[in-house]
N, C-alpha and C positions, 0 to 999 in steps of 0.2 A: 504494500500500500504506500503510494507519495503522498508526501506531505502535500500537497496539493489537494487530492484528493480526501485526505485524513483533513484537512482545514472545511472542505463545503462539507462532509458527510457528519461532523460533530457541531458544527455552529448553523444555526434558525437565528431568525431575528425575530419573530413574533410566535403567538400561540399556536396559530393556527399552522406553521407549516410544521408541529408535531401533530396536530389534531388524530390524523387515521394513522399515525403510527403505534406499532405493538410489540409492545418490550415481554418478550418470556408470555406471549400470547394476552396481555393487558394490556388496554390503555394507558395513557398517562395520569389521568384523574383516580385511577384504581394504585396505583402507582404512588399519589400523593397521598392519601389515604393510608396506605399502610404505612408511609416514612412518618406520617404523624403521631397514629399508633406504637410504632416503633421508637419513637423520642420518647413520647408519653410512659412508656415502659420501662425506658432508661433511665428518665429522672426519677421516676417511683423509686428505682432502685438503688440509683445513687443516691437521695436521701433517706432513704429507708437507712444502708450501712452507715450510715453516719448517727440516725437517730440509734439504732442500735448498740453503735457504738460506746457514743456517748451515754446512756442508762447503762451500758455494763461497768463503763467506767467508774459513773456516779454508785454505782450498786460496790465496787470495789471497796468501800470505805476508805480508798486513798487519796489524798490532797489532789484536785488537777492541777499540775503543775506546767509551768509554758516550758516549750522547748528551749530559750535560751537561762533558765533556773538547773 
C-alpha cells in the first residue's frame, strides 16, 4: 500500500462519506455506541480500584501517610 493511497483511504472530511461504510460488519453509529459503553466501563473500574483501595487502606488502622513522609 503507498502512502498515497494509505492518505485518501484513512482520511473523510465529513460524516457522510463514512455513512455506508462497515467496520467488522457494523456501522459507524453501532461502533460509537459500544466505544461509549466501553469508556463507561472503564471508569467504573478505575474508580471502583481506587475506592477500594482506599477503604482497605482506611480499614488498615494505619496512618495515611503521603509518599514524600
Amino acid at each position: 500500500m503507498t502512502l498515497i493511497f494509505s492518505h485518501h483511504f484513512f482520511i473523510f472530511t465529513t460524516n457522510n462519506d463514512v455513512q455506508d461504510l462497515l467496520i467488522f460488519g457494523h456501522d459507524i453509529d453501532s461502533w460509537l455506541i459500544y466505544v461509549l459503553i466501553f469508556f463507561g466501563l472503564t471508569s467504573l473500574a478505575f474508580v471502583s480500584v481506587w475506592l477500594i483501595g482506599f477503604v482497605m487502606e482506611g480499614q488498615s488502622g494505619k496512618s495515611v501517610k503521603q509518599p514524600w513522609e
